[in-house]
C-alpha positions in Angstrom: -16.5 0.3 7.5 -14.5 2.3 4.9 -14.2 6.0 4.5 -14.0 6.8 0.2 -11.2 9.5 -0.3 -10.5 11.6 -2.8 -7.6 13.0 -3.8 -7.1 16.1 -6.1 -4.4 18.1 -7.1 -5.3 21.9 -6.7 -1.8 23.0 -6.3 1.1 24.9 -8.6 3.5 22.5 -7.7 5.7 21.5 -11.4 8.2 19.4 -9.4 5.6 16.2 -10.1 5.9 15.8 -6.5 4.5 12.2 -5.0 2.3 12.3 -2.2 2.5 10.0 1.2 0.0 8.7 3.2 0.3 7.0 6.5 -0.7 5.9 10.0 1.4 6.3 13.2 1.5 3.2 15.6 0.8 5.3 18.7 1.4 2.3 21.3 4.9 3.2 21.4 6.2 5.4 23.7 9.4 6.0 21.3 9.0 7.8 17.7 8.9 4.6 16.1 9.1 4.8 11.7 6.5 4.6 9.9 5.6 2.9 6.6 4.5 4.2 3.5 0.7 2.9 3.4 -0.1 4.6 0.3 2.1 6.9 -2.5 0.6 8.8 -5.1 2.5 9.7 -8.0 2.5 11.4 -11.5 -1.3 12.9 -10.4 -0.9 16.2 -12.3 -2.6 19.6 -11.5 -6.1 19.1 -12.0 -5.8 15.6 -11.2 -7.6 13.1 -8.8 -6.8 9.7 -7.6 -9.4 8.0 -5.5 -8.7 5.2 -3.2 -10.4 3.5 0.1 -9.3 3.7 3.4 -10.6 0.7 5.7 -11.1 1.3 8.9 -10.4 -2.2 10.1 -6.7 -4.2 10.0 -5.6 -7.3 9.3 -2.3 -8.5 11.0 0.5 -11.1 9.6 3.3 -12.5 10.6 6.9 -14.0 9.5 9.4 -16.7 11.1 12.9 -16.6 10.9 12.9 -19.3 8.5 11.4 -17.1 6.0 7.7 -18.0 6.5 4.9 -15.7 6.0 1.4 -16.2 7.6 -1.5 -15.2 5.7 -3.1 -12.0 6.7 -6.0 -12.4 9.6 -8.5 -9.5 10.3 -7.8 -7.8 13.0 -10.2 -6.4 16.0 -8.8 -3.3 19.2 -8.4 -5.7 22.3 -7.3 -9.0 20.6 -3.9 -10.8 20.7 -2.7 -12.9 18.3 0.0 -15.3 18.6 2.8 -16.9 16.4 2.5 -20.5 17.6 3.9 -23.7 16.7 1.4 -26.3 15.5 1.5 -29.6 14.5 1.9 -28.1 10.7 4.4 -25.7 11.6 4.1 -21.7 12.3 0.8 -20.4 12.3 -0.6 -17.1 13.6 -3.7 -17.7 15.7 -6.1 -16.0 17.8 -4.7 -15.9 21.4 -7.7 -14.1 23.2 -7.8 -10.8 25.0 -4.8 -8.4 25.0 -3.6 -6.1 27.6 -5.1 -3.3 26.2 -9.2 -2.4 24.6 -7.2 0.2 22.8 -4.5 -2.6 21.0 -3.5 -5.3 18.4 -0.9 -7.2 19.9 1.2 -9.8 18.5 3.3 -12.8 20.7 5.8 -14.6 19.6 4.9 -17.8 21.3 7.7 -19.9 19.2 10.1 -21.9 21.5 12.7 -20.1 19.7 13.6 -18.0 16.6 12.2 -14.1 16.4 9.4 -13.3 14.2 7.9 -10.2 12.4 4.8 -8.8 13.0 3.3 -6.2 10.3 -0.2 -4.8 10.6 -2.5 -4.4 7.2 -5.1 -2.2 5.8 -6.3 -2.8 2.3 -4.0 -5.4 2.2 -1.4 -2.8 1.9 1.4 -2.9 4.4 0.6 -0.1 7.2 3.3 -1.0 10.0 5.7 -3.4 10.9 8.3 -4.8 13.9 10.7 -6.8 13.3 13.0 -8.8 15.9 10.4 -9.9 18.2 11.7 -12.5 20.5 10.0 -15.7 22.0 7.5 -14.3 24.4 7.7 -10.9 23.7 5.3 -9.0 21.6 5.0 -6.2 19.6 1.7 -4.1 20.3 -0.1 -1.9 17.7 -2.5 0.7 18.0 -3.8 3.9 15.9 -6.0 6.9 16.1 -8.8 7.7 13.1 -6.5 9.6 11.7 -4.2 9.7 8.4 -0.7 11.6 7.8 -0.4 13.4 4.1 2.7 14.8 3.1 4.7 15.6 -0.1 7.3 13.6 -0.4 10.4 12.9 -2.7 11.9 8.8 -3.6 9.1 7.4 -1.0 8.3 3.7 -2.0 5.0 2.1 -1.1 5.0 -0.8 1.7 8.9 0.7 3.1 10.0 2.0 5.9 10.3 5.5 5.6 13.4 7.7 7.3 13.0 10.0 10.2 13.6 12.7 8.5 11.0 11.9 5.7 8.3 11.4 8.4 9.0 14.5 10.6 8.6 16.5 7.2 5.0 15.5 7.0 3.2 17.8 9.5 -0.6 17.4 8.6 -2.9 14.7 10.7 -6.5 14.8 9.5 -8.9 13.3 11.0 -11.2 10.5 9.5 -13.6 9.8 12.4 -17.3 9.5 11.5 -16.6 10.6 8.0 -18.1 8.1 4.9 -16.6 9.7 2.0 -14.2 13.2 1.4 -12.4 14.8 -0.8 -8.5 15.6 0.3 -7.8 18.7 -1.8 -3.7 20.0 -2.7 -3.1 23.3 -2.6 -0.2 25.7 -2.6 3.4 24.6 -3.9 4.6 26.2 -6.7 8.2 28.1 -8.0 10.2 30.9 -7.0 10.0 33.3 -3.9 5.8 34.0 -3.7 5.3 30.0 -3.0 3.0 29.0 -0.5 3.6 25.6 1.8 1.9 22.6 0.7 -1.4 22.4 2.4 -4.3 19.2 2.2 -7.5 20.2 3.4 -11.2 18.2 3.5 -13.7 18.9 1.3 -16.9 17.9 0.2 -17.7 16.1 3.7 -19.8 13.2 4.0 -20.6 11.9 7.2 -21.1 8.5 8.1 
């Protein structure tokens, strides 16, 4: 199940602005950073980029010997465990979690601390790094996307805390097929309006 966006440019912004798009991990109790899932740039006025926006995961994983796992789709509910196997470091499928409402990674090396990073699209959507032997790092997020304009944002990195508490819009992808996510406002000198993104052209799935 994927939800077909569509993004256009509707706005008087001239600063060639890029835009961000992301997910929070809301298993955290803490305001935990975020990663640039998707940046769109150089998408003049008049513009539109269309892109997909699974709503499945995959999860990976990566030792401290500089080992990466491949990427292994991911379902709510599931734990997933870095193990040592006769071949070396694999991640595996390690039953039920703790939680319906969770991914959740374990280290279950005897020693050494691992990363675990979620996926979607094979684009990297979040990541925790540091986690030591038998602890884990859990995962979870709502239907929902974050869209922001943004300035020097990289794709697949960790974005500041001041970068994310700029983006203020959530929208809401649940039971939607396809959508267009329409850029308005921006623009020079005192009569500018904010930057808004707003849905249009609704399909539901």
């Amino acid at each position: 199940m994927a939800v077909n966006l569509n993004f256009i440019n509707q706005s008087n912004d001239l600063n060639n602005s890029q835009i961000v798009i992301f997910q929070k991990n809301v298993a955290t109790d803490f305001d935990e950073l975020s990663v640039a899932w998707k940046v769109i740039k150089y998408c003049g006025q008049g513009d539109n980029h269309p892109f997909t926006f699974p709503m499945g995961l995959s999860v990976g994983s990566s030792d401290s010997y500089g080992n990466y796992t491949p990427q292994i789709k991911a379902q709510n509910g599931e734990l997933y465990k870095m193990a040592l196997t006769a071949s070396g470091n694999q991640l595996v499928a390690g039953g039920p979690g703790t939680s319906p409402k969770e991914v959740q990674v374990l280290n279950g090396l005897p020693k050494g601390a691992i990363t675990a990073s979620c996926y979607k699209d094979g684009r990297l959507l979040a990541t925790k790094t540091s986690i030591a032997p038998q602890q884990k790092a859990v995962f979870q997020f709502k239907p929902t996307i974050w869209i922001g304009v943004v300035s020097q944002v990289e794709q697949g990195e960790v974005m500041n805390s001041a970068i994310i508490s700029s983006v203020n819009t959530e929208i809401s992808l649940l039971g939607i097929a396809s959508a267009d996510i329409v850029m308005t406002g921006g623009g020079p000198g005192p009569n500018s309006q904010p930057f808004a993104f707003n849905l249009d052209n609704v399909v539901m799935a």
